[in-house]
Structures are given as C-alpha cells and as structure tokens.
DRENDO-1510 file (C-alpha; in Angstrom, 1 decimal, always signed):
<recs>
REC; n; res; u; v; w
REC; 1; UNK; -249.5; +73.7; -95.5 .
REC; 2; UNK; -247.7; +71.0; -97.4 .
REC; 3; UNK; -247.5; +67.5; -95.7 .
REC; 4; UNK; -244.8; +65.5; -95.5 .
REC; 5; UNK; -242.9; +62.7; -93.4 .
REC; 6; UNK; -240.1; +63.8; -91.0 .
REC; 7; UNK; -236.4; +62.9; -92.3 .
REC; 8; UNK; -235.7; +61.4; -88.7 .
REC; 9; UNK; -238.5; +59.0; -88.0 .
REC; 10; UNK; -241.4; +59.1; -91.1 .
REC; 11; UNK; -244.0; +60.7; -88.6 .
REC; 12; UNK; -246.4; +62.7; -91.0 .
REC; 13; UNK; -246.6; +66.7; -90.4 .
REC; 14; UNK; -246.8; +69.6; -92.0 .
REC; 15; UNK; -243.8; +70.9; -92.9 .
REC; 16; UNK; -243.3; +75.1; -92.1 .
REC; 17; UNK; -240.2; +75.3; -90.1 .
REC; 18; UNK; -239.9; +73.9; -86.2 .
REC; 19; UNK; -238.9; +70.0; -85.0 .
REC; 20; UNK; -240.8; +66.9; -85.7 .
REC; 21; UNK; -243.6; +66.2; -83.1 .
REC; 22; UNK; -242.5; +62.5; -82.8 .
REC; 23; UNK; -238.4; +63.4; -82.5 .
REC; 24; UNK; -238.1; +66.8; -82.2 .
REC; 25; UNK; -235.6; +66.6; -85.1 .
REC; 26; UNK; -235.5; +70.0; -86.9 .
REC; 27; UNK; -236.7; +70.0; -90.7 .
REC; 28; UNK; -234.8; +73.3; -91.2 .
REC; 29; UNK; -232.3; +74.2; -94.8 .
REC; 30; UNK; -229.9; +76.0; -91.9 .
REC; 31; UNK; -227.7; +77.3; -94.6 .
REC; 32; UNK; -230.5; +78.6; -97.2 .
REC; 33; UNK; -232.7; +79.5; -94.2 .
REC; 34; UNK; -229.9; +81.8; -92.9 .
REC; 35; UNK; -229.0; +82.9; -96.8 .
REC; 36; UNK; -232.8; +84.1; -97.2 .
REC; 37; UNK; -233.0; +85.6; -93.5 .
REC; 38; UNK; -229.7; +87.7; -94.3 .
REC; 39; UNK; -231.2; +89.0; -97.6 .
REC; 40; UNK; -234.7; +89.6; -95.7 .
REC; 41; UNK; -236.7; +86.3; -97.4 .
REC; 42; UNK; -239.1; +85.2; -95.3 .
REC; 43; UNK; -239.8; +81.1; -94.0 .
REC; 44; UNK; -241.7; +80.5; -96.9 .
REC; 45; UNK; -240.0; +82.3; -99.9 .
REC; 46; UNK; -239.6; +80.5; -103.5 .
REC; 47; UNK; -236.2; +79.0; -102.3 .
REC; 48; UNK; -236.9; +77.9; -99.0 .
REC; 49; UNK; -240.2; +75.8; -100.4 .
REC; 50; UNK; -238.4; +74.4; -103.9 .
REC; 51; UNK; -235.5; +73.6; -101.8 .
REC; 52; UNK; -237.4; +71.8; -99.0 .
REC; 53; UNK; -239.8; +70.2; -101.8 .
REC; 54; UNK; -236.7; +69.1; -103.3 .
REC; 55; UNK; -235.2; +67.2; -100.3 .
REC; 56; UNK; -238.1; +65.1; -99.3 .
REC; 57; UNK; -239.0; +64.6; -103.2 .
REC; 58; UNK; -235.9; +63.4; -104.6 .
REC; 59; UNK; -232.6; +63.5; -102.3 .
REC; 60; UNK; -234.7; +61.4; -99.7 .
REC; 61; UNK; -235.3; +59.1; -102.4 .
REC; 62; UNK; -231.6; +58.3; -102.9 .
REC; 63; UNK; -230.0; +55.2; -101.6 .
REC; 64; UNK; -228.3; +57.5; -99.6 .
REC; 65; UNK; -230.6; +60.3; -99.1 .
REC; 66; UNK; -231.5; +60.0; -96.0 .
REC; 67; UNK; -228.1; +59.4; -94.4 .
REC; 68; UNK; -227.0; +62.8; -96.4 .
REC; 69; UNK; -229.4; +64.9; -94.9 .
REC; 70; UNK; -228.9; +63.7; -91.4 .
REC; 71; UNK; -225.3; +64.3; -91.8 .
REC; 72; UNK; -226.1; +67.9; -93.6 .
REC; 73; UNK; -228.2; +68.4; -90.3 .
REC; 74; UNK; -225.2; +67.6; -87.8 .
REC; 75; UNK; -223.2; +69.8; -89.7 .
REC; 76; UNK; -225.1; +72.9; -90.5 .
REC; 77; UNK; -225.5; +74.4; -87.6 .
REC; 78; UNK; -221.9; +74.6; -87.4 .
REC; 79; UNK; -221.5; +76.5; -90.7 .
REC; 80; UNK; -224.1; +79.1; -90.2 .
REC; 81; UNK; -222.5; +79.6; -86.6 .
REC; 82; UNK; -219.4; +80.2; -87.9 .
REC; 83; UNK; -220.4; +82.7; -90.8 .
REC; 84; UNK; -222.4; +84.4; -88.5 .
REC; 85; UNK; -219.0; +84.8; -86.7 .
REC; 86; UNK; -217.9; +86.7; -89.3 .
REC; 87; UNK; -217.8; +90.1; -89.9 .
REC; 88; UNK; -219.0; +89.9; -93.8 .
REC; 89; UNK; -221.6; +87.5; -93.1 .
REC; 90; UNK; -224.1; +89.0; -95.1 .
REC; 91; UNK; -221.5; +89.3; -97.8 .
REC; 92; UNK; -220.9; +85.5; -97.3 .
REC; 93; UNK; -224.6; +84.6; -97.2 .
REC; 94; UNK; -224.9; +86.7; -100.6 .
REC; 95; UNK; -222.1; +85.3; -102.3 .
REC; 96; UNK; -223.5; +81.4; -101.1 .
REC; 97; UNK; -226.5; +82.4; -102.3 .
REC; 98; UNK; -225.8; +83.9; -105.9 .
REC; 99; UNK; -222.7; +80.8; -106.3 .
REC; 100; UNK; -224.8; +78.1; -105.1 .
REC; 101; UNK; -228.2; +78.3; -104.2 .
REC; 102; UNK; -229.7; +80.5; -107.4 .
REC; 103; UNK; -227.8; +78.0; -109.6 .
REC; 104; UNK; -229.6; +75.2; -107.8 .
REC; 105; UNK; -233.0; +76.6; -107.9 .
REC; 106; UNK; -232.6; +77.2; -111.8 .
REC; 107; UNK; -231.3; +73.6; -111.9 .
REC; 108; UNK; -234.0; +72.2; -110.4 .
REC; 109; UNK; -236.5; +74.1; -112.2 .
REC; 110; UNK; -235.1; +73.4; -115.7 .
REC; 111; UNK; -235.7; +69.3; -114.5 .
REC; 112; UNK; -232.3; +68.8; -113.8 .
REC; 113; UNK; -232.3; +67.7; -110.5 .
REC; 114; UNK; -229.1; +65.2; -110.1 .
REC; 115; UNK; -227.3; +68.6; -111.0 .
REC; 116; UNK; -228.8; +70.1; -108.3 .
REC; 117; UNK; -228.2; +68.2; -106.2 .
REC; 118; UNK; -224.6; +67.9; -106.7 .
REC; 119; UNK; -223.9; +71.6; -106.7 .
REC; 120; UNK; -225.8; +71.6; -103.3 .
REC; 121; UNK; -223.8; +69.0; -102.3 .
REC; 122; UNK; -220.3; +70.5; -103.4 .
REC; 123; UNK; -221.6; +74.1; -101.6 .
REC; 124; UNK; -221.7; +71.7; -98.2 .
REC; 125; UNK; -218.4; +70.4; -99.3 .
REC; 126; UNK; -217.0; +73.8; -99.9 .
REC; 127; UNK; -218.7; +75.1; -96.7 .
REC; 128; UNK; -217.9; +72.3; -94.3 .
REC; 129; UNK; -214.2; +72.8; -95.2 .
REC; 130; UNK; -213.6; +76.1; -95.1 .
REC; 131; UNK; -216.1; +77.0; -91.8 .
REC; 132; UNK; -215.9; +73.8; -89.7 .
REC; 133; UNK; -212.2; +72.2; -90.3 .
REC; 134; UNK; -214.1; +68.9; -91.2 .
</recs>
C-alpha cells in the first residue's frame, strides 16, 4: 500500500480508499471513483492510482493545491449525487470519462502534467456548472 500524507491535516497513512485516521477527511477521486465504478473498475485500477498519485505528487505541491482539492472535495459529492440522479448516468460517467479523464491519464503519462491538470480542472469547471448551479 502506497503511503502518503492526508490532504486535510499531513497525518501519514496508507492511502486505499476510506477517511484519514487523524480527521476523518475522505481521500476519495468522487468523480473518477464513480466514473470507474459505473464502467465496473475496481478501487485500485490504473486511473484511480495515477490519478490519486497525481494529486498528492504534484497538485498538492501547487501554491494552491491544497486549497483546490479541498474545495474539489466539498463539491464532489454534489456532482456524483446529481449524475447519479440521472437517468443516463452511466452514459454521463462514460462520456466524463472518455472527454476528460482518458485525456488526463495520457497527459499525465506523456510528462505533461500542468495539462493535466488543467483539463481536470476545466472537467470540475464543466461539472460544477452544469450539475450543482455553482
């Protein structure tokens, strides 16, 4: 199990889904987790682990990072609620995965990680305005 710090607090733990033993906050990807549980991916598939490795590698290294993913956090839930809602959502989860998250993972693969990171930031653009009215 890979070892990291939680986003919340620093506390060290392994990271394989579940909340933070020092805060309880939640280390989850809510919208990639429910993308890869709708196309039947398990917790630890390729995206879920590059995409978790990704946010405690380099977006938490940002000036910013941090404050991103807690907002991304407070938000999430929201999203995933709300295309669960839906009666497409596996269509939805699809589509979000093949527009945004595929593209990320090449991205990220090919080194080019402020890429990445901006097309994962303009899916929770997209996302946040069209499921959440924020």
């Amino acid at each position: 199990m890979a070892q990291t710090e939680c986003h919340n607090c620093g506390y060290p733990w392994a990271v394989q889904g579940g909340n933070c033993p020092n805060c309880g906050a939640s280390n989850g990807c809510f919208i990639t987790t429910a993308v890869c549980n709708s196309l039947g991916k398990n917790d630890n598939c390729e995206e879920l682990e590059l995409l978790r490795h990704f946010r405690d590698q380099f977006i938490l290294t940002m000036p910013n990072g941090k404050a991103e993913i807690d907002y991304y956090y407070l938000i999430s839930p929201n999203i995933v609620s709300k295309i669960m809602d839906q009666q497409d959502s596996d269509a939805l989860f699809k589509q979000i995965h093949l527009e945004y998250i595929e593209p990320a993972i090449q991205l990220i693969k090919d080194n080019q990680k402020h890429d990445a990171y901006l097309l994962y930031k303009n899916m929770v653009s997209t996302l946040t305005t069209k499921y959440s009215g924020v």
